[in-house]
N, C-alpha and C positions, 0 to 999 in steps of 0.2 A: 719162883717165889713171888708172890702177893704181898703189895706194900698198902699201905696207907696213904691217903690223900685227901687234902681240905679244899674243899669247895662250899661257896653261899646257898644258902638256903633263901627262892625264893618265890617259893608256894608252898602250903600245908596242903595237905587231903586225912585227915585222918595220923594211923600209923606211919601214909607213906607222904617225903618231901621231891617235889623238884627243884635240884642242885645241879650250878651252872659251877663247872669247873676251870670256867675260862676259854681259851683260843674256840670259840663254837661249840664247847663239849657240854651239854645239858643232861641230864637224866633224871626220868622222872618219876622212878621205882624205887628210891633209895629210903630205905627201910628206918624209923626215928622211934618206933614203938620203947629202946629202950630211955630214948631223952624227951619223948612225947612235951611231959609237963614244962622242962626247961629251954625250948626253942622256939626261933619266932622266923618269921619272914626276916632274912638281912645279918641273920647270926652265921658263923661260919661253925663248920661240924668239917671230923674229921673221920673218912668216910673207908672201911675196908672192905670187901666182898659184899657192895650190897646193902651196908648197912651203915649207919652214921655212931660211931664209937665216942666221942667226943668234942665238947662244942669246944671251941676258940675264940683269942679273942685275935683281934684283925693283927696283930705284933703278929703271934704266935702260928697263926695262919700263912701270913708272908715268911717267916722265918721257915719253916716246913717246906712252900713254895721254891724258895731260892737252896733249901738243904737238898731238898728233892732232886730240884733242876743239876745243882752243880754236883752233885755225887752217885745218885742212882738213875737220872734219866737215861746212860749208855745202855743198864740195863733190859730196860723193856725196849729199846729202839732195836735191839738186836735177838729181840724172844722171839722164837718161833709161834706164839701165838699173839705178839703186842694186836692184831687185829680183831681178837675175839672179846680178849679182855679190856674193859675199862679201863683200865692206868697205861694199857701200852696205847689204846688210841688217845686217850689225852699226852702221851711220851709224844707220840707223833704228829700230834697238833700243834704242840707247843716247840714242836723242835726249833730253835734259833728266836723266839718270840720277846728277849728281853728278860728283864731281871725278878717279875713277879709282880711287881708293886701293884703295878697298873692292870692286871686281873684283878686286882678285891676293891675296884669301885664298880 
């Protein structure tokens, strides 16, 4: 199962943004063509398969953060592919990292 997950947005190119999800985990192909007109350097976008589904606001972003960590991080920690997919290497980065906050400065 493919979950969702908010990380900053912070570089444009067009369609595509570079979003830093925290513990080291940066990508720079993550797809904005559907929120193009409404994001900026610094907004936070909440990101599935690749693509950025919806912006956040930084409450809403930690809140997702800490739901994520304290309820589905087991999940990908223990997928036979957390290393291929995006959410299970940000699962494994963040393993034991603290409570969230302090990823969205």
């Amino acid at each position: 199962m493919c979950l969702a997950f908010p990380g900053m947005i912070i570089g444009v190119d067009g369609d595509y943004a570079r979003v830093d999800f925290g513990a080291g985990v940066v990508r720079d192909d993550i797809n904005i063509a559907e929120l193009a007109s409404s994001v900026k350097v610094g907004d936070y976008v909440l990101v599935h398969a690749g693509y950025a589904i919806q912006v956040l606001d930084v409450d809403e972003a930690y809140n997702a953060i800490r739901y994520w960590e304290e309820n589905l991080m087991w999940k990908c920690e223990r997928c036979s592919i957390a290393g291929e997919c995006p959410l299970g290497t940000i699962a494994v980065a963040r393993k034991g990292t603290g409570d969230g906050r302090e990823r969205l400065s």
